[in-house]
PyMOL Python script that loads the backbone (N, CA, C, O; Angstrom):
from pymol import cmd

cmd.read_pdbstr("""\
ATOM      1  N   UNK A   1      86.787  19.589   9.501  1.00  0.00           N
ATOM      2  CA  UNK A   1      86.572  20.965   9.085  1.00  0.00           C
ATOM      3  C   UNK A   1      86.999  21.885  10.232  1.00  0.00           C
ATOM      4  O   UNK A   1      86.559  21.546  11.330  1.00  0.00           O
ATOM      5  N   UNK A   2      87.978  23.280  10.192  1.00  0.00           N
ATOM      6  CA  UNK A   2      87.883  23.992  11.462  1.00  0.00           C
ATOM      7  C   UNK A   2      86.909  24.913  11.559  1.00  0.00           C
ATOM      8  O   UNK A   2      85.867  25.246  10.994  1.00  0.00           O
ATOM      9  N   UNK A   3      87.526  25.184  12.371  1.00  0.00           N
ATOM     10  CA  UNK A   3      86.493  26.613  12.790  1.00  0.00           C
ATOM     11  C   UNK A   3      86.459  27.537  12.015  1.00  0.00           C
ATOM     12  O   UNK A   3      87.497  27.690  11.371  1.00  0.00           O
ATOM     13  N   UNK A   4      85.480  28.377  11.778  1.00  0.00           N
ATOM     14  CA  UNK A   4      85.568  29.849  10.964  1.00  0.00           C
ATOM     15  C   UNK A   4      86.549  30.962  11.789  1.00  0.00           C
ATOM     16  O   UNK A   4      86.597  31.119  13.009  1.00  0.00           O
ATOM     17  N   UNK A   5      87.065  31.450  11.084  1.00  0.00           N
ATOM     18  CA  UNK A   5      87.623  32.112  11.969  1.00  0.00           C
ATOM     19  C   UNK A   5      87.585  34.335  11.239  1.00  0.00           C
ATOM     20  O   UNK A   5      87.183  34.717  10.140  1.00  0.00           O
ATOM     21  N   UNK A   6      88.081  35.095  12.240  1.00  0.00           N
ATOM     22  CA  UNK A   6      87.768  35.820  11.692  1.00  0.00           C
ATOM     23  C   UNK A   6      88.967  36.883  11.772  1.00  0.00           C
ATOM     24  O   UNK A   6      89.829  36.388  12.498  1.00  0.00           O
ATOM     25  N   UNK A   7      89.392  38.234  11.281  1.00  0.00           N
ATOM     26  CA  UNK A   7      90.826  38.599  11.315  1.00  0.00           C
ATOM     27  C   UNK A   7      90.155  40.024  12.455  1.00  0.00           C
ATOM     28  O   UNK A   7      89.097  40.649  12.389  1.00  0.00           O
ATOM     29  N   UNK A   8      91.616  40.147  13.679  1.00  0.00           N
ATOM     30  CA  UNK A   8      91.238  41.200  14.105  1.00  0.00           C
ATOM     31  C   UNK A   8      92.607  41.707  14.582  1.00  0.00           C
ATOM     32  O   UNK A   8      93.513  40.914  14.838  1.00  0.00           O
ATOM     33  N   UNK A   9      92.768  43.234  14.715  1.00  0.00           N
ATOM     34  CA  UNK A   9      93.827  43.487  15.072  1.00  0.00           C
ATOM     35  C   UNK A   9      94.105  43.893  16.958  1.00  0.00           C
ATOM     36  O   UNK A   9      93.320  44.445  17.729  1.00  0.00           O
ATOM     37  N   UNK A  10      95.353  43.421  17.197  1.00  0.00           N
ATOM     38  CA  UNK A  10      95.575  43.613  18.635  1.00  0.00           C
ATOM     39  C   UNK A  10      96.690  44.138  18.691  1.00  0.00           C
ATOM     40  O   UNK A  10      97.032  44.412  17.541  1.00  0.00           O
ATOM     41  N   UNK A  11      97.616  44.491  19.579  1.00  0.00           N
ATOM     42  CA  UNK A  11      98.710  45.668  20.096  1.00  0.00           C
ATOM     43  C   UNK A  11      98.952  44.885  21.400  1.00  0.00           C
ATOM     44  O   UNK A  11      98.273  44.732  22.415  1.00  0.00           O
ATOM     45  N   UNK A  12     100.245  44.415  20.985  1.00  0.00           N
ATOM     46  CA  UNK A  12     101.065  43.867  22.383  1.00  0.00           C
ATOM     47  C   UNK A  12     102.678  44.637  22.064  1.00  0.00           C
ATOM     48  O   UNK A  12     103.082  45.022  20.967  1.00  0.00           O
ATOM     49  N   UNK A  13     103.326  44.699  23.246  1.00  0.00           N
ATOM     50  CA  UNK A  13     104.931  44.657  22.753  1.00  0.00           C
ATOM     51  C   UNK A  13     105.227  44.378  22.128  1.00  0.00           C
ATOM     52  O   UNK A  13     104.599  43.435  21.649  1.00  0.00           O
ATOM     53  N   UNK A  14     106.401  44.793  21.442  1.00  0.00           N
ATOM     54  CA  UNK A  14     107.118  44.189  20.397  1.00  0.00           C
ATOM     55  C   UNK A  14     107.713  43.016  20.360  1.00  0.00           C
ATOM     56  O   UNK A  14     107.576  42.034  19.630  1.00  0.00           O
ATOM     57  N   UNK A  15     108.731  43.384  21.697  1.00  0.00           N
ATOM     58  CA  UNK A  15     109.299  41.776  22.017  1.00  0.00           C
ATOM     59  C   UNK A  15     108.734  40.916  22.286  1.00  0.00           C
ATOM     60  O   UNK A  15     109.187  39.807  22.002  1.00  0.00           O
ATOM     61  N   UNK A  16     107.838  41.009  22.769  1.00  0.00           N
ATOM     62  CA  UNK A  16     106.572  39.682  22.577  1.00  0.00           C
ATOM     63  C   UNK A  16     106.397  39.052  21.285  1.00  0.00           C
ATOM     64  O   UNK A  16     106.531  37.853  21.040  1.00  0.00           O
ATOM     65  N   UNK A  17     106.020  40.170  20.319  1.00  0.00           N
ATOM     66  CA  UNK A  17     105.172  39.780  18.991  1.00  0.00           C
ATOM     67  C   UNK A  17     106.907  39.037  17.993  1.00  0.00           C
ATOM     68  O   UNK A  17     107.071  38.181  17.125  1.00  0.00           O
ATOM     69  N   UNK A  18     107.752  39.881  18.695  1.00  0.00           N
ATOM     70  CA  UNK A  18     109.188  39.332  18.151  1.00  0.00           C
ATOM     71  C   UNK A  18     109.515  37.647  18.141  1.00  0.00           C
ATOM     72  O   UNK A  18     109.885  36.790  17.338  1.00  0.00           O
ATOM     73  N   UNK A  19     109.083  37.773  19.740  1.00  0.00           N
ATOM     74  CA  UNK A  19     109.689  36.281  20.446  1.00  0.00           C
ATOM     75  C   UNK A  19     108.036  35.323  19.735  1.00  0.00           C
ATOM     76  O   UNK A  19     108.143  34.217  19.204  1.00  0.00           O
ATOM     77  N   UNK A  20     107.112  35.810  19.843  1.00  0.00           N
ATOM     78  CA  UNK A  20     106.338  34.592  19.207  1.00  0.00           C
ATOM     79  C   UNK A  20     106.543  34.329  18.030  1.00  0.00           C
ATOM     80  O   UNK A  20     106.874  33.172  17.769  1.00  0.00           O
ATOM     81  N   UNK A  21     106.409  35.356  16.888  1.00  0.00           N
ATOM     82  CA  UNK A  21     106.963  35.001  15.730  1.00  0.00           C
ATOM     83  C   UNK A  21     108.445  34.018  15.274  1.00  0.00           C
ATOM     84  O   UNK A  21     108.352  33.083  14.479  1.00  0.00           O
ATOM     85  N   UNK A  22     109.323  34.284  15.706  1.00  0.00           N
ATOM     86  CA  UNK A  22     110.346  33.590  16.082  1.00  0.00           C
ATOM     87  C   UNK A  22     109.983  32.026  16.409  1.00  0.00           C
ATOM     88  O   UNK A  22     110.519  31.104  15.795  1.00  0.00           O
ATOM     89  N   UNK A  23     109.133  31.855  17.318  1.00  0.00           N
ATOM     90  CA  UNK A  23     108.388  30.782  17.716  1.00  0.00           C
ATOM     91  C   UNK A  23     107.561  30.032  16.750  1.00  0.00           C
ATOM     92  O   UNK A  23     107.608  28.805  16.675  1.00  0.00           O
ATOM     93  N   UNK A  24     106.625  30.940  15.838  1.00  0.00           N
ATOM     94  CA  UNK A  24     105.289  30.054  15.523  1.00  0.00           C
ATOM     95  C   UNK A  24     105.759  29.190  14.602  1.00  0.00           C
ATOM     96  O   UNK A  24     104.856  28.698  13.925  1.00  0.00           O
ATOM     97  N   UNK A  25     107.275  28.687  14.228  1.00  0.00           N
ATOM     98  CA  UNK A  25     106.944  27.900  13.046  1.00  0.00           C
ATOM     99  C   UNK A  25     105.868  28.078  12.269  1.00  0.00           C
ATOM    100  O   UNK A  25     104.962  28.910  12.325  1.00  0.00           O
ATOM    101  N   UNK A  26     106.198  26.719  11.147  1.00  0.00           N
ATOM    102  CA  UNK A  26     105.523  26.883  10.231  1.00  0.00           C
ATOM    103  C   UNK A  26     103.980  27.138  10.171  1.00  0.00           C
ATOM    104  O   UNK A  26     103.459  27.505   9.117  1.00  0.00           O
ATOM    105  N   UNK A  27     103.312  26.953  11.228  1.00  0.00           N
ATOM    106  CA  UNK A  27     101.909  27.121  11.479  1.00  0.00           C
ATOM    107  C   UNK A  27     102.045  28.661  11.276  1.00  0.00           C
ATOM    108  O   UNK A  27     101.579  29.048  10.204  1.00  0.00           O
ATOM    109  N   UNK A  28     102.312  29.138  11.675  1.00  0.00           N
ATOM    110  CA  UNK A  28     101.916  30.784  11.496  1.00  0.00           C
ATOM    111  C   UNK A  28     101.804  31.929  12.732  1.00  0.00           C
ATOM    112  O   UNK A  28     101.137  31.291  13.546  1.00  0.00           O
ATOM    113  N   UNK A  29     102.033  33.099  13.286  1.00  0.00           N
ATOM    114  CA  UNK A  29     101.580  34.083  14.380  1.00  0.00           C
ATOM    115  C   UNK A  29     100.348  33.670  14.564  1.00  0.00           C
ATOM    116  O   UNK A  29     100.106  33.241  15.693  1.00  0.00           O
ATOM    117  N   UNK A  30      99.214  33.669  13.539  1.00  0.00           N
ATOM    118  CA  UNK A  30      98.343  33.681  14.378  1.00  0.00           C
ATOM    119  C   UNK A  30      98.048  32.685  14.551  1.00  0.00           C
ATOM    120  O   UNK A  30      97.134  32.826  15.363  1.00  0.00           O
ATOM    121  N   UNK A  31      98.215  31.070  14.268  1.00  0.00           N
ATOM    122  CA  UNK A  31      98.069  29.960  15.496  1.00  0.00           C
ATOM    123  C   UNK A  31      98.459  30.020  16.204  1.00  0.00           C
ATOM    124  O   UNK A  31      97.764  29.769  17.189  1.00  0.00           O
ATOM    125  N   UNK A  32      99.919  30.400  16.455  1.00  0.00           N
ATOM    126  CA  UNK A  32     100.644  30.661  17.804  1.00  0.00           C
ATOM    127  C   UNK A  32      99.733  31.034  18.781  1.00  0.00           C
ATOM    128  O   UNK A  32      99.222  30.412  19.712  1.00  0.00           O
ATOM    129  N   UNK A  33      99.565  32.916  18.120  1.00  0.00           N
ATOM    130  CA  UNK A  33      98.810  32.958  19.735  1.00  0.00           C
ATOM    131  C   UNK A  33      97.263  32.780  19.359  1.00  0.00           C
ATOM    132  O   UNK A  33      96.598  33.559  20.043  1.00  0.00           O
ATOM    133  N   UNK A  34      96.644  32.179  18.685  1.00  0.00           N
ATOM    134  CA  UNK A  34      95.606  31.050  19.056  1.00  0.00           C
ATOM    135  C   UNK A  34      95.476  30.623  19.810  1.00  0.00           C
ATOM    136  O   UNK A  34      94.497  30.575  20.555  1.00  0.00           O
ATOM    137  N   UNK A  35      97.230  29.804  19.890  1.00  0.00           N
ATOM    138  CA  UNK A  35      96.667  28.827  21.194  1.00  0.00           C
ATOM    139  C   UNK A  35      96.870  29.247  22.031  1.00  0.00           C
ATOM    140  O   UNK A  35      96.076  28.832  22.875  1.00  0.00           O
ATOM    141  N   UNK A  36      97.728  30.119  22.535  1.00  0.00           N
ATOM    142  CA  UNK A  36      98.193  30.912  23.547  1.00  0.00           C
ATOM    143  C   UNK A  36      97.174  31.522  24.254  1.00  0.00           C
ATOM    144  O   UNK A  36      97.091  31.603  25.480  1.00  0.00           O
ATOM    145  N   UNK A  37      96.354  31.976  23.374  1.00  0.00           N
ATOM    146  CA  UNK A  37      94.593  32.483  24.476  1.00  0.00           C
ATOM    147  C   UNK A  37      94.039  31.395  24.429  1.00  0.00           C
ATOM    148  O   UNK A  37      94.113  30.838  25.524  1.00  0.00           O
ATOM    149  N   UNK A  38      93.361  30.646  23.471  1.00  0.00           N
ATOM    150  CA  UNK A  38      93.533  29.177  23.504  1.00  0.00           C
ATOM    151  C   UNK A  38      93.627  28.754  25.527  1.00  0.00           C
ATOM    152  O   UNK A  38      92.661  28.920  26.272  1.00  0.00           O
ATOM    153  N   UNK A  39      94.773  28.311  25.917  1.00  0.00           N
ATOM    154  CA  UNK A  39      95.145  28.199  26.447  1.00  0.00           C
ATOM    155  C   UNK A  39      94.766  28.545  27.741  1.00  0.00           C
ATOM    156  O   UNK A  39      94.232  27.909  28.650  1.00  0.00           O
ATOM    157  N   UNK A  40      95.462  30.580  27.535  1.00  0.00           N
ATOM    158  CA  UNK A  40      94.434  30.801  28.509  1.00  0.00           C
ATOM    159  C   UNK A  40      93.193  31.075  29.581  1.00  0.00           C
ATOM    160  O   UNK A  40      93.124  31.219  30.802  1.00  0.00           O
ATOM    161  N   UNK A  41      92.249  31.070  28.476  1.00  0.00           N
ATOM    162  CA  UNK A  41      90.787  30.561  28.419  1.00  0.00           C
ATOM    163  C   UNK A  41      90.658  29.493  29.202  1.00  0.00           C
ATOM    164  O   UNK A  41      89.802  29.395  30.081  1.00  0.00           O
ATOM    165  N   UNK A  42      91.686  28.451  28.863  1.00  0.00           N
ATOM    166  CA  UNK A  42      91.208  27.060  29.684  1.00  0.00           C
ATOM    167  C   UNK A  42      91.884  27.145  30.970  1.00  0.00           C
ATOM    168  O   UNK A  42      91.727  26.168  31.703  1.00  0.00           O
ATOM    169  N   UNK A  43      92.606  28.107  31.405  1.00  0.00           N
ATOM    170  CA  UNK A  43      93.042  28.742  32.611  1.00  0.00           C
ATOM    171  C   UNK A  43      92.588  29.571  33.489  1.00  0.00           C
ATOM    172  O   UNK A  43      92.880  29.597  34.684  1.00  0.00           O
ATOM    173  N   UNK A  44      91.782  30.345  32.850  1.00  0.00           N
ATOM    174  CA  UNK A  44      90.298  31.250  33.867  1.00  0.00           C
ATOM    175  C   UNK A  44      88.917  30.329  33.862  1.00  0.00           C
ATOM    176  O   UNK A  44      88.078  30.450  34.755  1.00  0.00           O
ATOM    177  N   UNK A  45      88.789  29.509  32.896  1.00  0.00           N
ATOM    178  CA  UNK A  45      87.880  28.492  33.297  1.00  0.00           C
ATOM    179  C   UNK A  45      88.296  27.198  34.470  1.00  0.00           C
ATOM    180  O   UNK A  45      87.454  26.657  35.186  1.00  0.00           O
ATOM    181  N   UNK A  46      89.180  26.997  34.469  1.00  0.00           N
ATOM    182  CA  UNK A  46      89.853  26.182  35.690  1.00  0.00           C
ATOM    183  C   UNK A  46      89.683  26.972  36.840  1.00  0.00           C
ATOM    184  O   UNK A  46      89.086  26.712  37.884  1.00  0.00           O
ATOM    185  N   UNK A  47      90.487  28.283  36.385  1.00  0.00           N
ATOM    186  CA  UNK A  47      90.468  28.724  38.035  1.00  0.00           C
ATOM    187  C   UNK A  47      89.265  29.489  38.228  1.00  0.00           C
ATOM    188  O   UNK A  47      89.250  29.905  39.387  1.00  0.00           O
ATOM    189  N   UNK A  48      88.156  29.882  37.518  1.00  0.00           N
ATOM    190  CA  UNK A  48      86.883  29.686  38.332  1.00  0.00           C
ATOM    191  C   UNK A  48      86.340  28.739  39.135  1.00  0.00           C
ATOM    192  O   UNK A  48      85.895  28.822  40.280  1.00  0.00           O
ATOM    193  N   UNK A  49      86.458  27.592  38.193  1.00  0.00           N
ATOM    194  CA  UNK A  49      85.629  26.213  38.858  1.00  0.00           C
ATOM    195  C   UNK A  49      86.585  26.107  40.068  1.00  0.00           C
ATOM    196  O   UNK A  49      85.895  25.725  41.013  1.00  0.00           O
ATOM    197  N   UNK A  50      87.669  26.249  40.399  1.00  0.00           N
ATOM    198  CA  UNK A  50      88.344  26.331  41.690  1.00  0.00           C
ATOM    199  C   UNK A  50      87.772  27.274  42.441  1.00  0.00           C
ATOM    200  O   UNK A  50      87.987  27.038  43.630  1.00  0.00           O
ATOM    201  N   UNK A  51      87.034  28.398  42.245  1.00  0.00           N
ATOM    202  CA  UNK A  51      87.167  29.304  43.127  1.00  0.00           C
ATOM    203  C   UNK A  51      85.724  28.903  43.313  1.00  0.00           C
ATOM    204  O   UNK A  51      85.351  29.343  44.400  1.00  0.00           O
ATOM    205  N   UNK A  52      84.701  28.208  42.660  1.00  0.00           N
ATOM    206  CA  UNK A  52      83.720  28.042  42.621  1.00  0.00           C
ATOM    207  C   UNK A  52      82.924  26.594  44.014  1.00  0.00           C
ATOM    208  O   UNK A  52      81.907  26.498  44.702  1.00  0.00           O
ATOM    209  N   UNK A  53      84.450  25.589  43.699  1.00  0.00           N
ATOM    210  CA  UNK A  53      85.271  24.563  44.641  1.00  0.00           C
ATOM    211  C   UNK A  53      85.199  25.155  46.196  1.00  0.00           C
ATOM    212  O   UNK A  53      84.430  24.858  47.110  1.00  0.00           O
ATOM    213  N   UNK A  54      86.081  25.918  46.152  1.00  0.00           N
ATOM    214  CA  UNK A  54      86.359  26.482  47.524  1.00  0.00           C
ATOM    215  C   UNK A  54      85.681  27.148  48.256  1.00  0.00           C
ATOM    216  O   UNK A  54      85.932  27.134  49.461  1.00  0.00           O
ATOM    217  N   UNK A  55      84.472  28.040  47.673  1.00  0.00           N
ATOM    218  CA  UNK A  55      83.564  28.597  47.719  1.00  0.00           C
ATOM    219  C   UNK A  55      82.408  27.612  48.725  1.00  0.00           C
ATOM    220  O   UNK A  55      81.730  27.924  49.703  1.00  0.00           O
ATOM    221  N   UNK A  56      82.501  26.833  48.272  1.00  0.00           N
ATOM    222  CA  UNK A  56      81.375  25.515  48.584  1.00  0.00           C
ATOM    223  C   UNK A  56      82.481  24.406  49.771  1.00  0.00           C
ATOM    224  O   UNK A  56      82.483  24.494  50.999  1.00  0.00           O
ATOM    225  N   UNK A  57      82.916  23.903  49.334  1.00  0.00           N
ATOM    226  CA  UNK A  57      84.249  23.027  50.247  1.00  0.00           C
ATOM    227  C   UNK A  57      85.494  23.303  50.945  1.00  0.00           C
ATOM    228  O   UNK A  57      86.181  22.482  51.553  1.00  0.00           O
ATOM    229  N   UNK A  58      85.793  25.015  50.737  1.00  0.00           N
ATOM    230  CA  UNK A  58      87.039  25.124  51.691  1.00  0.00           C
ATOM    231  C   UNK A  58      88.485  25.107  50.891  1.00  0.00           C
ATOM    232  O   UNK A  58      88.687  24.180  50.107  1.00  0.00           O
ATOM    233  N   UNK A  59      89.352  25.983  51.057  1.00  0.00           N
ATOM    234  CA  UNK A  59      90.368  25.632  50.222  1.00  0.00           C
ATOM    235  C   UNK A  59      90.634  24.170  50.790  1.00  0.00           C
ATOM    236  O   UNK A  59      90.380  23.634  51.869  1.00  0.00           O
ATOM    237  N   UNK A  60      91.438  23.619  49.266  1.00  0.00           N
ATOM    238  CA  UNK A  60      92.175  22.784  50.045  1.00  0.00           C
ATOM    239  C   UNK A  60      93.418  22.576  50.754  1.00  0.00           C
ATOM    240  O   UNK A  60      94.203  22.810  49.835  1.00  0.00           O
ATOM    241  N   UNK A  61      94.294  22.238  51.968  1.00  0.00           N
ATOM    242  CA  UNK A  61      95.177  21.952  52.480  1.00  0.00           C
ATOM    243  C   UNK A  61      96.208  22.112  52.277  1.00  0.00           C
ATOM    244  O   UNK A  61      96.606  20.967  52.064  1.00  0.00           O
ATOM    245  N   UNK A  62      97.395  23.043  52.126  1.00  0.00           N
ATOM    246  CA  UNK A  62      98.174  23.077  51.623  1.00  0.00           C
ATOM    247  C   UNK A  62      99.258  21.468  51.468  1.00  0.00           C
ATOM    248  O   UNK A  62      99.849  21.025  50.483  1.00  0.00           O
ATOM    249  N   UNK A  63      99.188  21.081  52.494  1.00  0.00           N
ATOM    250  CA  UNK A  63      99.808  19.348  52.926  1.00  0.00           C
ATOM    251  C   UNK A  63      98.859  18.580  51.766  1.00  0.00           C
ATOM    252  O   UNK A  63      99.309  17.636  51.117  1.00  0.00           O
ATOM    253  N   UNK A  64      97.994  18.905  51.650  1.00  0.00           N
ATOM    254  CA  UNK A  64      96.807  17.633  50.853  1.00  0.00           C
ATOM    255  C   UNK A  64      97.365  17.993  49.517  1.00  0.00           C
ATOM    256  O   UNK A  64      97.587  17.037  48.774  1.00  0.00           O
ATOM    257  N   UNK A  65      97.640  19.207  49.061  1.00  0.00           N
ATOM    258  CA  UNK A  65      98.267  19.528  48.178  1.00  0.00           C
ATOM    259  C   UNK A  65      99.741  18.850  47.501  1.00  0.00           C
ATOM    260  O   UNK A  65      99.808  18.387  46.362  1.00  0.00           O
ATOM    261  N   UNK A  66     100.709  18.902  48.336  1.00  0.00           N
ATOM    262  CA  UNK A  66     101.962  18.606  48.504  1.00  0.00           C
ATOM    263  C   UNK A  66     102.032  16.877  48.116  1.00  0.00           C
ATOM    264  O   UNK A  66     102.662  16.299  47.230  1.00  0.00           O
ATOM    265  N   UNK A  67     101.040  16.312  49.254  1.00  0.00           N
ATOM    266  CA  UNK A  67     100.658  14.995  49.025  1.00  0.00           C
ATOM    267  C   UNK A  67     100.373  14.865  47.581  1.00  0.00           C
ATOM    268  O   UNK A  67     101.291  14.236  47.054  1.00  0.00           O
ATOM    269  N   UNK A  68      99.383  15.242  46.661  1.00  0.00           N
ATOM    270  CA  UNK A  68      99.295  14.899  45.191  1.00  0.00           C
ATOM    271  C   UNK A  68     100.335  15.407  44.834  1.00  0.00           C
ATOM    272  O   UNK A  68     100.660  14.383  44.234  1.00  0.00           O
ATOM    273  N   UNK A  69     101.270  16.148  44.630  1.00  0.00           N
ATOM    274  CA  UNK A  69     102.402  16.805  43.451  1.00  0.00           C
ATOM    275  C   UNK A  69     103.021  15.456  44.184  1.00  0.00           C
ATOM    276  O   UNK A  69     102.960  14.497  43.414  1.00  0.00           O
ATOM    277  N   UNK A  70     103.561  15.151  45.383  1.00  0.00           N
ATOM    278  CA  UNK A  70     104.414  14.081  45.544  1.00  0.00           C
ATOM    279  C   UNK A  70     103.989  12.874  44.581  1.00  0.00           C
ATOM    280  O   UNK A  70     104.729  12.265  43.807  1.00  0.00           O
ATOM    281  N   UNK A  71     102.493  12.651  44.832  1.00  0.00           N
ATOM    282  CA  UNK A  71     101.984  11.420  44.032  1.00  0.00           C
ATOM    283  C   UNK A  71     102.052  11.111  42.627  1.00  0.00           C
ATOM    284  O   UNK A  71     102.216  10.020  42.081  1.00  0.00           O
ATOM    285  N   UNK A  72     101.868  12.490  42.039  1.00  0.00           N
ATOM    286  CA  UNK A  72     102.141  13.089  40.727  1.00  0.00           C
ATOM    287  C   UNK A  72     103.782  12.623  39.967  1.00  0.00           C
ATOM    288  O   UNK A  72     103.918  11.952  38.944  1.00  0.00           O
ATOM    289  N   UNK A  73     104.604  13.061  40.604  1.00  0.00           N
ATOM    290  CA  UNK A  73     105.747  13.071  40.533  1.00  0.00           C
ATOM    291  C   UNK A  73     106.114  11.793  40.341  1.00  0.00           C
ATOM    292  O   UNK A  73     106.795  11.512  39.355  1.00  0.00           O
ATOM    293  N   UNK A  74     105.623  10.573  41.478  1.00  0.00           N
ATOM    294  CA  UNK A  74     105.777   9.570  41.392  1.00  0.00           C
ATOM    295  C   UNK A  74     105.368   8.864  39.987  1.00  0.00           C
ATOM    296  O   UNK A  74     106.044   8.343  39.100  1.00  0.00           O
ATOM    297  N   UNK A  75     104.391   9.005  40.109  1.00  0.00           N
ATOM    298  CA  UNK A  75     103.663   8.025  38.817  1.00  0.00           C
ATOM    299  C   UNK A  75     104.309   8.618  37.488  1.00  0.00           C
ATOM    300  O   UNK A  75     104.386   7.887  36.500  1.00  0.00           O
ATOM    301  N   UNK A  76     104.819  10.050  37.439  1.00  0.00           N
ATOM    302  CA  UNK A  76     105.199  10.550  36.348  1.00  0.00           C
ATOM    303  C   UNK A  76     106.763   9.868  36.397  1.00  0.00           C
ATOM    304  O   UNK A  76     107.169   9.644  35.257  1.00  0.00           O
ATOM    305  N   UNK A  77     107.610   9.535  37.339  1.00  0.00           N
ATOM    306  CA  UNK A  77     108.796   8.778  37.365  1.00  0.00           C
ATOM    307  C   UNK A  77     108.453   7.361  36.510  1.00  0.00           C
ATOM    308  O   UNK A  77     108.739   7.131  35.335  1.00  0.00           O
ATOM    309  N   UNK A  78     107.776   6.516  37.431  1.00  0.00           N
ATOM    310  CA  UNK A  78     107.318   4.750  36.894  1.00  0.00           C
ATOM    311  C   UNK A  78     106.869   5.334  35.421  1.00  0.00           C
ATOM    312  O   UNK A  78     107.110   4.335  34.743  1.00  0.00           O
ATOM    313  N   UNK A  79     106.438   6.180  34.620  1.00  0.00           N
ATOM    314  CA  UNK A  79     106.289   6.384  33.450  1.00  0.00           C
ATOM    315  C   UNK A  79     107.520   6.122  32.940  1.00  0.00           C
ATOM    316  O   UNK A  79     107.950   5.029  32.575  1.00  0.00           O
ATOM    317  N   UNK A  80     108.290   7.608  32.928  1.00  0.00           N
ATOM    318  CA  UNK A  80     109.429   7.661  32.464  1.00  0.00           C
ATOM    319  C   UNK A  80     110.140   6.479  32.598  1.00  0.00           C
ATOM    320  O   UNK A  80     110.917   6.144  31.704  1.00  0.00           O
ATOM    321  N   UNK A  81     109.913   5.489  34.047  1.00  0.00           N
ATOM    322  CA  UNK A  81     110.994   4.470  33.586  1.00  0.00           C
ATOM    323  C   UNK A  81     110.577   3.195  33.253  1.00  0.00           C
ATOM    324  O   UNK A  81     111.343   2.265  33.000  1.00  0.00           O
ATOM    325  N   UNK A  82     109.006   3.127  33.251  1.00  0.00           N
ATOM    326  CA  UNK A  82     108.592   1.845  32.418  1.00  0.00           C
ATOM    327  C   UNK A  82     108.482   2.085  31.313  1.00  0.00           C
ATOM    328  O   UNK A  82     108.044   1.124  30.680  1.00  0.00           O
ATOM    329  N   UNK A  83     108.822   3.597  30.304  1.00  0.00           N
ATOM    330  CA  UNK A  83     108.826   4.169  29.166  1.00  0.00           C
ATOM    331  C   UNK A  83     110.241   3.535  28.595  1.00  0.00           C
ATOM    332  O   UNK A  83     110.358   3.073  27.460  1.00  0.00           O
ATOM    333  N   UNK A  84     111.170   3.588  29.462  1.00  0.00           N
ATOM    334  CA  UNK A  84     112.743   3.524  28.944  1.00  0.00           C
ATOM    335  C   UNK A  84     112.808   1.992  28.829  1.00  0.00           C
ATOM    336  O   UNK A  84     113.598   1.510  28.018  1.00  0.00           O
ATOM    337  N   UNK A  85     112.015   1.173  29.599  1.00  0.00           N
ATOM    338  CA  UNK A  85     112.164  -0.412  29.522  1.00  0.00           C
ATOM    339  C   UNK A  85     111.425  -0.941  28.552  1.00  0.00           C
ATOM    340  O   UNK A  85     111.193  -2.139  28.714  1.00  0.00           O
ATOM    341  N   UNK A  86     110.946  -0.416  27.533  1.00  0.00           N
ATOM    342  CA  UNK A  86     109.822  -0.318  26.803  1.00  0.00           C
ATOM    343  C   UNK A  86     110.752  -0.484  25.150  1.00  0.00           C
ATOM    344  O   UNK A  86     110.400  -1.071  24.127  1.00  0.00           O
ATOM    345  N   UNK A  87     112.247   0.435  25.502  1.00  0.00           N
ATOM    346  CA  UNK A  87     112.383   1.012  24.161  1.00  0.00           C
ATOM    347  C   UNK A  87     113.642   0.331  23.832  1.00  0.00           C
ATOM    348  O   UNK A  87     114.176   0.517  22.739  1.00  0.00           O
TER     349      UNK A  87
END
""", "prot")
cmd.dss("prot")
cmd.show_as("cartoon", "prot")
cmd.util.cbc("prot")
cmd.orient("prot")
């Protein structure tokens, strides 16, 4: 079952409302930007709990940083290519 949902009106640019429409396929504008706040909801809730993080522990490291995207990167490679040996 989804959610209830309810109709409200908002005012963005045009070319915005242009380029999403264009976009939403068959789902519709307003799933589009559903998810699109959707989305970024789960993006001010992240970056609270970060700021909430740092607050208490210190940013972290910019190097400590670098270190995971490297690590990231990696494991996202052995995907992609134990994905291709796969198929």
């Amino acid at each position: 079952m989804s959610e209830p949902t309810g109709k409200y009106s908002i005012t963005m640019p045009r070319d915005i409302a242009e380029a999403a429409r264009a976009r939403s396929g068959p789902s519709g504008l307003s799933a589009y930007v559903a998810a699109a706040v959707a989305r970024q909801i789960e993006r001010d809730n992240l970056n609270e709990l970060i700021a909430v993080a740092e607050a208490e522990h210190g940013p972290v490291p910019d190097e400590e940083i670098q270190a995971l995207r490297e690590q990231l990167q990696q494991v996202r490679r052995e995907q992609t290519h134990s994905g291709a040996d796969a198929a």
